[in-house]
CHARMM-style PDB file with segment names, atoms N, HN, CA, C and O in Angstrom:
ATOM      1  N   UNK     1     -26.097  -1.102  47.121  1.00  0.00      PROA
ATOM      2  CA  UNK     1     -27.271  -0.242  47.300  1.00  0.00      PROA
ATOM      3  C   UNK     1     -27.870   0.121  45.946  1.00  0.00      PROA
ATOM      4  O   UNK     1     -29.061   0.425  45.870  1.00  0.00      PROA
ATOM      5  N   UNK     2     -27.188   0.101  45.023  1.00  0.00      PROA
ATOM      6  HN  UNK     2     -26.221  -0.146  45.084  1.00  0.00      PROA
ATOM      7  CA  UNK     2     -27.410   1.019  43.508  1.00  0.00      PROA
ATOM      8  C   UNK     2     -27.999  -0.175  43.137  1.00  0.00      PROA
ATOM      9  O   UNK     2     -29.208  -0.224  42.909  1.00  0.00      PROA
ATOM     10  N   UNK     3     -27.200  -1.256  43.043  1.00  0.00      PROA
ATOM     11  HN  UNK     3     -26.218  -1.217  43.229  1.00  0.00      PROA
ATOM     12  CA  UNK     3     -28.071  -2.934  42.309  1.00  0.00      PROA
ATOM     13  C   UNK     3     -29.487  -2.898  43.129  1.00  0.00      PROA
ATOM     14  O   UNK     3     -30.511  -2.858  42.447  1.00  0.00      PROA
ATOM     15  N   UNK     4     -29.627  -2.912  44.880  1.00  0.00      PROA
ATOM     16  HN  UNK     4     -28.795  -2.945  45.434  1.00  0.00      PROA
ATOM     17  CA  UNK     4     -31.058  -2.990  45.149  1.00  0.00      PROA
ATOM     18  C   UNK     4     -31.822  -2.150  44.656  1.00  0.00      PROA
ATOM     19  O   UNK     4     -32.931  -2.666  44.512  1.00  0.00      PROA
ATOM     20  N   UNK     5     -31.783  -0.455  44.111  1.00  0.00      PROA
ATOM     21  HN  UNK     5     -30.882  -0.037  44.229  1.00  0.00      PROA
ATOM     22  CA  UNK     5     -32.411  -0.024  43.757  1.00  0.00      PROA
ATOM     23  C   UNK     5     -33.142   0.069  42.128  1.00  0.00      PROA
ATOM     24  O   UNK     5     -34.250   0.381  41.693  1.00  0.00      PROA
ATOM     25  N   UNK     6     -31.532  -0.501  41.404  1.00  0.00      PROA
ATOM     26  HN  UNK     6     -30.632  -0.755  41.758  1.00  0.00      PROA
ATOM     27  CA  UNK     6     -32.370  -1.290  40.135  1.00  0.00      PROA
ATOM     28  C   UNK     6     -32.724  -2.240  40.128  1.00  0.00      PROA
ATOM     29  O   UNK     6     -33.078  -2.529  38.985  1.00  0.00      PROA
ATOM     30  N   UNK     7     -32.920  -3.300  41.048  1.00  0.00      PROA
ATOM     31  HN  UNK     7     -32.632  -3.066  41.977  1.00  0.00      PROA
ATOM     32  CA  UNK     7     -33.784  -4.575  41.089  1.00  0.00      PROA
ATOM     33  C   UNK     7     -34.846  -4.123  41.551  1.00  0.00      PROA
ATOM     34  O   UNK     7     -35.861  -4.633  41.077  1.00  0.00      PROA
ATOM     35  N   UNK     8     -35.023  -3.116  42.532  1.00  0.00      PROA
ATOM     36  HN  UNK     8     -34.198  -2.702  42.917  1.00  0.00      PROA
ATOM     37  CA  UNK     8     -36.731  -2.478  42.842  1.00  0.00      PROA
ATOM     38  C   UNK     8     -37.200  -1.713  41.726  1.00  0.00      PROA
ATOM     39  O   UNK     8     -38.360  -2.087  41.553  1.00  0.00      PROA
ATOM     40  N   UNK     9     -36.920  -0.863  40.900  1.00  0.00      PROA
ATOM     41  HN  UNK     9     -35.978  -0.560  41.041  1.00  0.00      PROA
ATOM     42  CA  UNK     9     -37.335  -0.382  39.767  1.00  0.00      PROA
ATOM     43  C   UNK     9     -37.511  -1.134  38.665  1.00  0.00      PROA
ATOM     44  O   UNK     9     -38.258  -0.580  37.859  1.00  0.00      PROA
ATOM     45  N   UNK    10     -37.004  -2.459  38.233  1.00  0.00      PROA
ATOM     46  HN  UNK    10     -36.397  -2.910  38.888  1.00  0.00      PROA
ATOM     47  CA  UNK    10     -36.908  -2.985  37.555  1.00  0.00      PROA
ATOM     48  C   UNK    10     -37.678  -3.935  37.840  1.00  0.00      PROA
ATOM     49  O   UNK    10     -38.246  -4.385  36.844  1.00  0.00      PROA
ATOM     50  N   UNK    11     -38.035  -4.626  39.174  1.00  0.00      PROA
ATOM     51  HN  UNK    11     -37.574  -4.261  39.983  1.00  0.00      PROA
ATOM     52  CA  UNK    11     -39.225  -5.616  39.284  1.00  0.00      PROA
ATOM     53  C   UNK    11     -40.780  -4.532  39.584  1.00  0.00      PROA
ATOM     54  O   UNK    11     -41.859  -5.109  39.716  1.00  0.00      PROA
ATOM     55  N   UNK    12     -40.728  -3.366  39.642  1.00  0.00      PROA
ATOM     56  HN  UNK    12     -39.852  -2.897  39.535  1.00  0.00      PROA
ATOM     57  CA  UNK    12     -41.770  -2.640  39.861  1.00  0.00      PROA
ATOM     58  C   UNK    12     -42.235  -2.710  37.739  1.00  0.00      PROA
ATOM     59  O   UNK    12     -43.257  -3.147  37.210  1.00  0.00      PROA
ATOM     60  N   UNK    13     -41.230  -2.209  37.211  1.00  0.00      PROA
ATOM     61  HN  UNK    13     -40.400  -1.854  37.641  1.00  0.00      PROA
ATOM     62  CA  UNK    13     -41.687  -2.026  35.561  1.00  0.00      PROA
ATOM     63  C   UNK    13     -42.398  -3.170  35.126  1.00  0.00      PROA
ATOM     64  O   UNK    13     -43.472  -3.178  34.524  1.00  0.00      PROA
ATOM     65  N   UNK    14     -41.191  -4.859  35.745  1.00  0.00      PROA
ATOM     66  HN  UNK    14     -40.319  -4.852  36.233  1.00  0.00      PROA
ATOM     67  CA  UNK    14     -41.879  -6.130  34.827  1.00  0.00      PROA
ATOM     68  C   UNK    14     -43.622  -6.225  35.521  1.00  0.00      PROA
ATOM     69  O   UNK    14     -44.663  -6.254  34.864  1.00  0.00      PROA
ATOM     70  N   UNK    15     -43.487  -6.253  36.856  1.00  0.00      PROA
ATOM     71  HN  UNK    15     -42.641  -6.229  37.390  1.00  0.00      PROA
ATOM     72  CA  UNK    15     -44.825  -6.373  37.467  1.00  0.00      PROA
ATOM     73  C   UNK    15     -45.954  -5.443  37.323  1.00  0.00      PROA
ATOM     74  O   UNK    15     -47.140  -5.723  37.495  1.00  0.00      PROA
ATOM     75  N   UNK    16     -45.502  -4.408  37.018  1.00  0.00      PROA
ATOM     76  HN  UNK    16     -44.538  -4.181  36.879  1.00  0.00      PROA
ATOM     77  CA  UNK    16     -46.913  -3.687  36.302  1.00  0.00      PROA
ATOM     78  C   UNK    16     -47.657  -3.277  34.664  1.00  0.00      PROA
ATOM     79  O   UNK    16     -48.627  -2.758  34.111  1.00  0.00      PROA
ATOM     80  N   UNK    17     -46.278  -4.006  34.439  1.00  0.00      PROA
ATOM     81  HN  UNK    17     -45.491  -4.428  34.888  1.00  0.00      PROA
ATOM     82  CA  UNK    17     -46.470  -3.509  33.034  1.00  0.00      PROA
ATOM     83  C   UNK    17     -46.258  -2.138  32.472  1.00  0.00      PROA
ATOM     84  O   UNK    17     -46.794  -1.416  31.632  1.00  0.00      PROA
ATOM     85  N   UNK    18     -45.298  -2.093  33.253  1.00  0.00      PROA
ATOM     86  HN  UNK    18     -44.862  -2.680  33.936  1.00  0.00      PROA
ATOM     87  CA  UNK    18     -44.670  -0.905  33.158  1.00  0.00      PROA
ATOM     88  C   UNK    18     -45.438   0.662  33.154  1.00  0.00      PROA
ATOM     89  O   UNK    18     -45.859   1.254  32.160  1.00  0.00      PROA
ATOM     90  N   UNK    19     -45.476   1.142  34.637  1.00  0.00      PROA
ATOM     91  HN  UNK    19     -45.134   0.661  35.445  1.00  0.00      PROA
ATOM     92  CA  UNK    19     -46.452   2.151  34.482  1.00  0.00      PROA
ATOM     93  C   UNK    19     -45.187   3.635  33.897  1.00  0.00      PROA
ATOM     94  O   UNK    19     -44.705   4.303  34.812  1.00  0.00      PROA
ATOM     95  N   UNK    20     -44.860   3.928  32.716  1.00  0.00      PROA
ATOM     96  HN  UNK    20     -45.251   3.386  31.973  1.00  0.00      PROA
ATOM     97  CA  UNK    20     -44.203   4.652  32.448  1.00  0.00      PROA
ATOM     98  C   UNK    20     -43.624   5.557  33.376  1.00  0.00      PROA
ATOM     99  O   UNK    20     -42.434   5.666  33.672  1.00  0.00      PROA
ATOM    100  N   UNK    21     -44.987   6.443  33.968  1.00  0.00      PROA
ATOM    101  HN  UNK    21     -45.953   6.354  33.728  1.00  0.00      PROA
ATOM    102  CA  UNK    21     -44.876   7.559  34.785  1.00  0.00      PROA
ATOM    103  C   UNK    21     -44.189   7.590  36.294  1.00  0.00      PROA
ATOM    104  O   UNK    21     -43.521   8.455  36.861  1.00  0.00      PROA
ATOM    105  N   UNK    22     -44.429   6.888  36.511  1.00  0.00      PROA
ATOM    106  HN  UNK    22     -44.971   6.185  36.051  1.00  0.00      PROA
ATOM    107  CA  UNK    22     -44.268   6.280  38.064  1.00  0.00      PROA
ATOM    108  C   UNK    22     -42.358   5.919  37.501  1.00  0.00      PROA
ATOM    109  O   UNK    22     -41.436   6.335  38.202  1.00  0.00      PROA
ATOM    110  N   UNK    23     -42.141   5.270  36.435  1.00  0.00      PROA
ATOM    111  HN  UNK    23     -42.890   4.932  35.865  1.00  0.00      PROA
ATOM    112  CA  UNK    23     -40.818   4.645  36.365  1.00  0.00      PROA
ATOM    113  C   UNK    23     -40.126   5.922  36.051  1.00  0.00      PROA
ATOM    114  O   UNK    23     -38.960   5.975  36.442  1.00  0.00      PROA
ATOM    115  N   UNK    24     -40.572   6.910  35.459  1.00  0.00      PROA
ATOM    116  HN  UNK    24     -41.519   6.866  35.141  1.00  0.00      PROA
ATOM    117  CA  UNK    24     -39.658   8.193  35.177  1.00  0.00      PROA
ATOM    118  C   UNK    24     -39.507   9.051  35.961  1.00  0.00      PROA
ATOM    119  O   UNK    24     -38.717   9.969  35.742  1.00  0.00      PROA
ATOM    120  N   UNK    25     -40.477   8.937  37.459  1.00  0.00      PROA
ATOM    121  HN  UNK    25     -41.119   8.191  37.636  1.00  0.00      PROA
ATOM    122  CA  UNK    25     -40.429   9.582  38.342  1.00  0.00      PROA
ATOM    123  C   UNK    25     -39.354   9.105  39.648  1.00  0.00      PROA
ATOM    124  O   UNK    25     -39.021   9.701  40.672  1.00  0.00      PROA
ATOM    125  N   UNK    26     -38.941   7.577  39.027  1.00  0.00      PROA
ATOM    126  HN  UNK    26     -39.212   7.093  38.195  1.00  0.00      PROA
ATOM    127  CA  UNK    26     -38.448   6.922  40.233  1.00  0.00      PROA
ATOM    128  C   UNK    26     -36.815   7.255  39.590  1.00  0.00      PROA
ATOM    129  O   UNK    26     -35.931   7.596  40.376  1.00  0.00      PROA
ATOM    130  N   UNK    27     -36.610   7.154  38.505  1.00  0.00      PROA
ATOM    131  HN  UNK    27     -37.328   6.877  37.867  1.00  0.00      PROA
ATOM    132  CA  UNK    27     -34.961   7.568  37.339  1.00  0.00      PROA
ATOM    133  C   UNK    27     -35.112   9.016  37.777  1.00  0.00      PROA
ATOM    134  O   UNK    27     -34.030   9.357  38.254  1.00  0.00      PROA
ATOM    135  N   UNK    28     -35.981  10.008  37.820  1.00  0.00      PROA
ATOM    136  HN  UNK    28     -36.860   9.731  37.433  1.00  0.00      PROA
ATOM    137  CA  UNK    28     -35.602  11.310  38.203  1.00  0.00      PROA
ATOM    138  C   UNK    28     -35.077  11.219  39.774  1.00  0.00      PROA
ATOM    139  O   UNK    28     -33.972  11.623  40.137  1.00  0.00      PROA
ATOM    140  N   UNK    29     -36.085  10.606  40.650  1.00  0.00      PROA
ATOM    141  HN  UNK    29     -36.982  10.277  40.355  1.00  0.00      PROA
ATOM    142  CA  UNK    29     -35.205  10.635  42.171  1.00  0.00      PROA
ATOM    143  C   UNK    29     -34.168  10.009  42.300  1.00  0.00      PROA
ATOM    144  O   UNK    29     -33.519  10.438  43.254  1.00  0.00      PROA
ATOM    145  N   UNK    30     -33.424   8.700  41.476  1.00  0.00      PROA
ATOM    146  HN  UNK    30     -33.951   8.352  40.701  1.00  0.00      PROA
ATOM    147  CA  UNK    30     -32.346   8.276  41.605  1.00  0.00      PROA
ATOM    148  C   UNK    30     -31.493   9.854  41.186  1.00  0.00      PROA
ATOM    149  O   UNK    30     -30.726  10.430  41.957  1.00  0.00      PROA
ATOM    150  N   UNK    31     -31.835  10.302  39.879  1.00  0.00      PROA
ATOM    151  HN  UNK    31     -32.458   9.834  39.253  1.00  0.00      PROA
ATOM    152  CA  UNK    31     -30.638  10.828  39.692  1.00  0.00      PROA
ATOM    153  C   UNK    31     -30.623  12.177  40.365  1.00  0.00      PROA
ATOM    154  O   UNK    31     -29.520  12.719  40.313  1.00  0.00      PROA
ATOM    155  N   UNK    32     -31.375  12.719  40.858  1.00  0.00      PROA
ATOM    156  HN  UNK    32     -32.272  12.278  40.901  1.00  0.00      PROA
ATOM    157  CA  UNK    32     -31.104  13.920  41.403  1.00  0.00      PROA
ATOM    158  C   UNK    32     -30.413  13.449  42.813  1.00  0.00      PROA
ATOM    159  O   UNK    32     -29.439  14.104  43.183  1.00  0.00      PROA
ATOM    160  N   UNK    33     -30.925  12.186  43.745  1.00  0.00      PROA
ATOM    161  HN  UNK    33     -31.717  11.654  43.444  1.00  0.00      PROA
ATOM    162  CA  UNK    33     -29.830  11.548  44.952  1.00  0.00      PROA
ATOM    163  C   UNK    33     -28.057  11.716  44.039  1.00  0.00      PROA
ATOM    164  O   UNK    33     -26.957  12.239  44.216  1.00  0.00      PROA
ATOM    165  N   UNK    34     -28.576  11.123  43.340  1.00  0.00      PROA
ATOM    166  HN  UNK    34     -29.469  10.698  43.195  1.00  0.00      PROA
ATOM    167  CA  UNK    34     -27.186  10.486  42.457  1.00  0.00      PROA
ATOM    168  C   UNK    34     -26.377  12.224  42.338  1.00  0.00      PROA
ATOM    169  O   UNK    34     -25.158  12.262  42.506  1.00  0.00      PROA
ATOM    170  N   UNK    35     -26.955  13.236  42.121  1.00  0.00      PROA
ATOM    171  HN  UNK    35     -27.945  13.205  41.985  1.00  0.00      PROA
ATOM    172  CA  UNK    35     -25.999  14.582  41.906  1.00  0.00      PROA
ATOM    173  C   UNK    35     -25.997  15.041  43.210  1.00  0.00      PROA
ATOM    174  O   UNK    35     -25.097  15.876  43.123  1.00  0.00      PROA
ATOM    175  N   UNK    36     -26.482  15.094  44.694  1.00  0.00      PROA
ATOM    176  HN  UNK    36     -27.213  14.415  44.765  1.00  0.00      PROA
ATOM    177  CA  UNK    36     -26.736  15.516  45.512  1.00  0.00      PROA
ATOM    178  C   UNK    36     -25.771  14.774  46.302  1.00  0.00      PROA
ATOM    179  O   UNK    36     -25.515  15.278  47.396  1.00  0.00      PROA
ATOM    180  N   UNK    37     -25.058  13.479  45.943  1.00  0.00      PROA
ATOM    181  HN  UNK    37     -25.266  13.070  45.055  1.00  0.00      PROA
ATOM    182  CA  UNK    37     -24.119  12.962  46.597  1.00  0.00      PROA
ATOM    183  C   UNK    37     -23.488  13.653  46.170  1.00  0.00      PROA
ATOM    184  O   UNK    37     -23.377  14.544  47.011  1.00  0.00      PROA
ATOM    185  N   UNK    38     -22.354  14.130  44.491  1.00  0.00      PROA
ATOM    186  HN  UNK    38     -22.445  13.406  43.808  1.00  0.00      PROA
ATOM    187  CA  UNK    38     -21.696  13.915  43.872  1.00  0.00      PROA
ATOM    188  C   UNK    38     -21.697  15.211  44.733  1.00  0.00      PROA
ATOM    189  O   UNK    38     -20.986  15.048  45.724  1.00  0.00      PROA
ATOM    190  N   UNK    39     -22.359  16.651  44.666  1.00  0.00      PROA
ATOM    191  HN  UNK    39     -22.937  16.784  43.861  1.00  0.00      PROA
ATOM    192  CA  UNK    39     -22.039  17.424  45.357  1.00  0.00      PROA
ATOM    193  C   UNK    39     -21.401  17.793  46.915  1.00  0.00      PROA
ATOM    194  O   UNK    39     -20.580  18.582  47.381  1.00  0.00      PROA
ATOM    195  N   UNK    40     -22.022  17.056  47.253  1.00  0.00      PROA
ATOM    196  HN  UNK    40     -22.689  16.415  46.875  1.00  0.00      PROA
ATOM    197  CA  UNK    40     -21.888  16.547  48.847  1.00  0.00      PROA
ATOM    198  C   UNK    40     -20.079  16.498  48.974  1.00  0.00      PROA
ATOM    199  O   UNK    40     -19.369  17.258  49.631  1.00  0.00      PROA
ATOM    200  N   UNK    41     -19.561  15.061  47.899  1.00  0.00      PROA
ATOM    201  HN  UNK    41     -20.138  14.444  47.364  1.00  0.00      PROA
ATOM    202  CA  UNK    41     -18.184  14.769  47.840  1.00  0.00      PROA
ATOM    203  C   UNK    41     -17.198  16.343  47.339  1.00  0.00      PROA
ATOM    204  O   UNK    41     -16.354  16.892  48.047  1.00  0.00      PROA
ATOM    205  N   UNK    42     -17.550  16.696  46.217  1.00  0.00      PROA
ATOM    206  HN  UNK    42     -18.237  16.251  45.642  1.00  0.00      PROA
ATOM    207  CA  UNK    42     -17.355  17.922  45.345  1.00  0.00      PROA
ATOM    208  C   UNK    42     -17.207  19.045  47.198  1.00  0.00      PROA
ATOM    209  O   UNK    42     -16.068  19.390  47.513  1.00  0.00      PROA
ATOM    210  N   UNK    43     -17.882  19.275  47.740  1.00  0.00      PROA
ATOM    211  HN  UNK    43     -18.807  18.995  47.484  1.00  0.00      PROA
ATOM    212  CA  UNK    43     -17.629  20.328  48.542  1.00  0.00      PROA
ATOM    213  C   UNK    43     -16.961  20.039  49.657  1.00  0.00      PROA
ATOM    214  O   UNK    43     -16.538  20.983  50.324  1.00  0.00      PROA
ATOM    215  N   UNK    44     -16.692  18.495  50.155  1.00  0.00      PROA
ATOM    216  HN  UNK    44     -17.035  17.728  49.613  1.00  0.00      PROA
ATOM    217  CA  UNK    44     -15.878  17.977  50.942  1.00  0.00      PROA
ATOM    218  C   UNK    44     -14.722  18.424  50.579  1.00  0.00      PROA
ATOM    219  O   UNK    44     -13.835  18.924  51.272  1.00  0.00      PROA
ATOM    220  N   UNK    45     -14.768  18.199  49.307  1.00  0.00      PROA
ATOM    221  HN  UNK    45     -15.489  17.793  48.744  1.00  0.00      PROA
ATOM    222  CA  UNK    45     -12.787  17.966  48.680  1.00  0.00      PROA
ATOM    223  C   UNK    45     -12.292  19.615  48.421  1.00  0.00      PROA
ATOM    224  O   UNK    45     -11.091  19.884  48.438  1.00  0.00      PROA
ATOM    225  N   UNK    46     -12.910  20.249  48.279  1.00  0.00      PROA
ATOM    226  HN  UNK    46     -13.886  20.030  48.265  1.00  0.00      PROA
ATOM    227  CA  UNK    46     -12.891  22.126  48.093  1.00  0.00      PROA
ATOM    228  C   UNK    46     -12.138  22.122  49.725  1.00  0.00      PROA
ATOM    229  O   UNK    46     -10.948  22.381  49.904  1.00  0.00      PROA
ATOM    230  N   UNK    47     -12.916  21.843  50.600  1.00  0.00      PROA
ATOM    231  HN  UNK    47     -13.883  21.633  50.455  1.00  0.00      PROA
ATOM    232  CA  UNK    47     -12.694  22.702  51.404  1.00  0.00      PROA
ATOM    233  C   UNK    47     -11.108  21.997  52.530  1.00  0.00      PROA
ATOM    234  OT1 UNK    47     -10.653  22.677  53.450  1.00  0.00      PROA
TER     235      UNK     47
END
């Protein structure tokens, strides 16, 4: 799932020529998914 989503971000950058904004907006929603799991696991294992 993580490789399809850097092959979609990564053929979105080569094919547009990289619209900066759009690519820093797409690394912010990976990583906030990316801590929103980590939490998810984190409060499984607490309880």
């Amino acid at each position: 799932m993580k490789q399809a989503i850097v092959a979609y971000v990564g053929g979105r950058i080569t094919s547009k020529g990289g619209d900066a904004m759009e690519t820093f907006q797409a690394l912010q929603l990976m990583f906030l998914f990316g801590m929103f799991i980590l939490a998810l696991t984190f409060i499984r294992k607490m309880k």
